[in-house]
C-alpha positions in Angstrom: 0.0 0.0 0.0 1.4 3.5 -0.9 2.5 5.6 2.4 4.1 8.5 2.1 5.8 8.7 6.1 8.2 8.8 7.6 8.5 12.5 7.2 12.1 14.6 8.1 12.1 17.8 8.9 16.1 19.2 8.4 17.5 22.2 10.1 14.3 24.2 8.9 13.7 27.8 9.1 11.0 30.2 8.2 11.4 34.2 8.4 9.6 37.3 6.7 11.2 40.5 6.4 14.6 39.5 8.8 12.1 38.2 11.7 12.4 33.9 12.2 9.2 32.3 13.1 10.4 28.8 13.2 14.4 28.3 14.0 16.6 25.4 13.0 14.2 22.9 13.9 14.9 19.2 13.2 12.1 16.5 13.8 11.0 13.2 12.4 7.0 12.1 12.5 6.6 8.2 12.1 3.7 6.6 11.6 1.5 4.9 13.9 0.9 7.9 17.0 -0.6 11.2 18.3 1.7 13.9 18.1 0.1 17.3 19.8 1.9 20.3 19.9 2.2 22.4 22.7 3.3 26.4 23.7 2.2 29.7 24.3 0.4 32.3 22.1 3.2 32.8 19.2 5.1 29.7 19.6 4.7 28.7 16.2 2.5 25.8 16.0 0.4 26.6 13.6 3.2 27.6 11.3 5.1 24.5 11.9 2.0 22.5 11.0 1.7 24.5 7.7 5.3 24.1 6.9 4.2 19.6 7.4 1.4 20.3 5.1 2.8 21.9 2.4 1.5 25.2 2.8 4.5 27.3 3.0 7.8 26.4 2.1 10.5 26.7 4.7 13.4 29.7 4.3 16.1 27.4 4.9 16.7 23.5 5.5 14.3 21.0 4.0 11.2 18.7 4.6 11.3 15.8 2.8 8.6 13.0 3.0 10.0 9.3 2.2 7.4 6.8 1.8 6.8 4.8 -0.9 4.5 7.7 -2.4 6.6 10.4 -1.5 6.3 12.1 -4.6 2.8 12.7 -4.3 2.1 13.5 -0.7 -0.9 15.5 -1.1 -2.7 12.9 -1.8 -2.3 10.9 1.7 -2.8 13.6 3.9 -4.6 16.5 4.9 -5.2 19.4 7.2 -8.3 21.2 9.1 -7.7 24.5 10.2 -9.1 26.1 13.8 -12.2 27.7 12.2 -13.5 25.6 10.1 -14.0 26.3 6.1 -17.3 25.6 4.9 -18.5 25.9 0.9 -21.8 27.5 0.0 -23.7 24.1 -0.3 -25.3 21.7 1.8 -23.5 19.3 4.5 -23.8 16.3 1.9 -22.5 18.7 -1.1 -19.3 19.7 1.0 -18.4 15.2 2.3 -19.2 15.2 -1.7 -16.8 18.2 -2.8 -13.6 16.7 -1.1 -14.1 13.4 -2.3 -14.8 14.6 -6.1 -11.5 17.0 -5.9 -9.7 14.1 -4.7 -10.7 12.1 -8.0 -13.1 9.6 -6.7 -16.2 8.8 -9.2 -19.3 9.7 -8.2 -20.5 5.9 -8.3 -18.1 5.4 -5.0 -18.7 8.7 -3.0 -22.2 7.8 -2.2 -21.2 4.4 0.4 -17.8 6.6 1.6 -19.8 9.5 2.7 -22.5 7.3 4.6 -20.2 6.1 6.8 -18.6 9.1 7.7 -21.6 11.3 8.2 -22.7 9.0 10.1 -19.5 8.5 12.0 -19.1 12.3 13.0 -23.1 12.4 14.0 -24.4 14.8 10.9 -26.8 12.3 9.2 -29.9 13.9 9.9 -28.6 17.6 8.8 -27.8 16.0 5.7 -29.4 18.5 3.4 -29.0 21.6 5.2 -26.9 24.1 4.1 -23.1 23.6 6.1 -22.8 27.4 6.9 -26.3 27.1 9.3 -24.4 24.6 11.4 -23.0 25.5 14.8 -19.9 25.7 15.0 -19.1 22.6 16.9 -20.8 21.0 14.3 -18.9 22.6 11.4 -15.9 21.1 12.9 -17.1 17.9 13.2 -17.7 18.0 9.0 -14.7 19.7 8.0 -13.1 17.1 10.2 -15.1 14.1 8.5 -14.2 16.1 5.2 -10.9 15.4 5.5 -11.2 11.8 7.4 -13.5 10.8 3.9 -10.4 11.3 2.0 -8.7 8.6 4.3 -5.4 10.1 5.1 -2.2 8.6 5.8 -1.3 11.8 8.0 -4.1 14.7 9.5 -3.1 17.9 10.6 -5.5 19.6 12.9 -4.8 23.4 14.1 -6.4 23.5 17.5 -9.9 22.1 16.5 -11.8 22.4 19.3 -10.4 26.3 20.3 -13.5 27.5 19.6 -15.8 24.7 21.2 -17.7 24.4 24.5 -16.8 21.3 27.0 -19.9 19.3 25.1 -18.9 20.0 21.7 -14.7 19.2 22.4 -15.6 16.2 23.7 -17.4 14.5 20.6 -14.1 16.0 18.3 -12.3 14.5 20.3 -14.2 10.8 20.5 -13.8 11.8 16.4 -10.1 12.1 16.8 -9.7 8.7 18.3 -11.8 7.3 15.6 -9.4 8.2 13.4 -6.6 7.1 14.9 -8.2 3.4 15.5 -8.2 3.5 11.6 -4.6 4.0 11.0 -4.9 7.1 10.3 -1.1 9.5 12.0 -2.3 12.5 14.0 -0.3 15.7 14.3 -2.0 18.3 16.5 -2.0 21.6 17.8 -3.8 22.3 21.3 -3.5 25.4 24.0 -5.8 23.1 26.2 -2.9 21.0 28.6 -5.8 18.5 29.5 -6.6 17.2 25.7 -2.8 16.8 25.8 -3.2 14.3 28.1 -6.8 12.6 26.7 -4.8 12.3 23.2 -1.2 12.5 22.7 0.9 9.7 22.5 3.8 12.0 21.7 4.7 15.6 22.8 6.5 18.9 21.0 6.4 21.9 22.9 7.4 24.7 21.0 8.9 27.7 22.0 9.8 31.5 19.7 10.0 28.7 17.0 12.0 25.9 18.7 11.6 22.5 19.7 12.2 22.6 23.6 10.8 19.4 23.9 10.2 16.1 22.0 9.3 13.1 24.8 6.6 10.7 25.0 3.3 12.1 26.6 4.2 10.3 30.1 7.2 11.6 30.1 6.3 15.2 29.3 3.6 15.2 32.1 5.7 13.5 34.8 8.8 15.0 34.3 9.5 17.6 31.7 13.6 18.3 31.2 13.4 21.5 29.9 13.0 24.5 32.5 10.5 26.2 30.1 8.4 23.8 29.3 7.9 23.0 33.1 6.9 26.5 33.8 4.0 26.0 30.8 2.6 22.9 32.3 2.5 25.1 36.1 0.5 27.5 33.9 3.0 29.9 34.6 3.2 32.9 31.8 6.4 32.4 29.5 6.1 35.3 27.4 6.9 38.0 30.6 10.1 39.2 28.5 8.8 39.4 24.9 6.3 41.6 22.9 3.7 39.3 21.5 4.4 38.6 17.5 1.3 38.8 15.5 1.6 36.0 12.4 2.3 37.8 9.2 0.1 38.7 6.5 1.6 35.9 4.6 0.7 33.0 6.4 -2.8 33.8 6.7 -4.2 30.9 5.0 -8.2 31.3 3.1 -9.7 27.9 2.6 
């Protein structure tokens, strides 16, 4: 079967205009785990996660993906973004949209999109239009959108930011679904306790940097790095910086 993971990351680094937003950072995501991201406001987690996708291209070093399908990594994964993206159509017409861009006939959409609607609770809004959802809900479809497509990898820029207690915890019951399926999950939270309900794996980020790369367990029990101690307290880390606003560039419009 064609995979597309591991995926290297090499000594990467992303500025605009002279300022860095992700330094030097070397990491490796294998298949088979949760990976969530932690740090503060301006850490650079969602950037990273754009650099994994594809989105942006890093200023120096390189990110190279070396499965069997390497060449066409687009294919086997993809990303949802904090607030979710919905097209002008109905809930079916979106699950049907992703499919159809990804080249799957018509004939086979219909069975593919059953399960999954029905997986991520939306059967009976069916034939509503997507943009009258809540926006729990909206999550929960842009979410199945890209779970219909059956990804190798999934990206997911804090999905449940925006959610009530309710709402996170049926993305999240989503989130393990997918992950009983195969399916690698790279993650970015601000919430410490979905950390702990979901990661296998840890990166806490810092101004751009990997502080911290441990198992889950390990991260929670007994962090190494002073910083990243401080951020599980709840202590503030940015006492000694000016908050960076993400540049106009990275804004992404799905």
């Amino acid at each position: 079967m064609p995979n597309i993971l591991p995926l290297e990351l090499k000594d990467v680094s992303f500025e605009i205009n002279g300022m860095r937003y992700i330094k030097e950072i070397d990491f490796t995501l294998n298949a088979g785990s949760n990976t969530v991201i932690l740090g503060p406001n301006g850490a650079g987690k969602s950037l990273f996660l754009r650099l994994c996708h594809g989105l942006v291209s890093p200023t120096d070093g390189s990110i190279n993906w070396h499965g069997t399908a390497a060449q066409k990594p687009g294919n086997y994964q993809a990303m949802v973004f904090q607030k979710p993206v919905m097209l002008k159509r109905s809930v079916l017409a979106n699950l049907h949209f992703g499919l159809k861009c990804r080249g799957i006939p018509k004939i086979k959409r219909g069975p593919m999109i059953e399960k999954i609607i029905e997986k991520i609770g939306l059967s009976r809004l069916s034939k509503i239009p997507a943009r009258s959802l809540s926006t729990g809900e909206q999550q929960r479809l842009a979410i199945g959108r890209a779970w219909s497509l059956e990804p190798e990898v999934l990206f997911l820029d804090e999905p449940t930011a925006n959610l009530d207690p309710a709402a996170t915890h049926v993305v999240e019951e989503i989130i393990n679904s997918i992950k009983k399926t195969g399916t690698t999950i790279v993650m970015s939270t601000h919430d410490l306790g979905q950390a702990r309900r979901l990661a296998d794996n840890i990166l806490f980020l810092y101004r751009g940097r990997i502080l911290e790369n441990s198992s889950a367990e390990n991260f929670f029990t007994a962090p190494k790095n002073d910083l990243a101690q401080a951020f599980i307290k709840g202590e503030l880390l940015w006492w000694h910086r000016k908050k960076l606003k993400p540049p106009a560039e990275l804004k992404t419009h799905h």
